[in-house]
C-alpha positions, 0 to 999 in steps of 0.5 A, a space after each residue: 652780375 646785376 645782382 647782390 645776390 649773384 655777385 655773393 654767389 660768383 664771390 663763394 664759387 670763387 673763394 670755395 674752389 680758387 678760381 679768379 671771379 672774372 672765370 666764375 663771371 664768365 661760366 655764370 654768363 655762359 648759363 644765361 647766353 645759352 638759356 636766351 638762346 634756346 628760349 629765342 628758338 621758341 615758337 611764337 606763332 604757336 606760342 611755345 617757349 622753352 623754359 629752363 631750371 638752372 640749378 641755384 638760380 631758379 626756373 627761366 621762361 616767357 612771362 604771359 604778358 610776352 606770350 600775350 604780346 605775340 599773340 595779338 601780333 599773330 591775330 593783327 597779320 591774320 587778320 590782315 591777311 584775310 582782308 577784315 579791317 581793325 
């Protein structure tokens, strides 16, 4: 894990019920694999995206700055696509 705080939290998962750390390792992954994927469902020309609370690890979602990158990628193809030059 990236953090020392995740790698203190997979260490008590791992010492409280007796499981091997690379087990709680891979179950933590298996958290965020699914949350980047139901956040890459998203919609991006409407400018939806998912966000995801997991429990002792916080709330997940696209940052505005994101958001706002799509959307000047939106306005440049409708833009194209109507013929008005930038």
């Amino acid at each position: 894990m990236r953090t020392r705080q995740s790698k203190r939290f997979i260490d008590e998962v791992s010492k409280k019920h007796s499981i091997k750390t690379s087990e709680v390792e891979e179950i933590v992954e298996t958290f965020f694999r699914f949350t980047a994927d139901v956040m890459k469902e998203g919609n991006a020309k409407k400018l939806e995206f998912a966000q995801i609370r997991l429990m002792s690890w916080g709330l997940f979602k696209v940052k505005e700055g994101r958001k706002k990158h799509f959307e000047r990628i939106n306005n440049e193809k409708k833009k194209k696509g109507t013929g008005v030059s930038t």
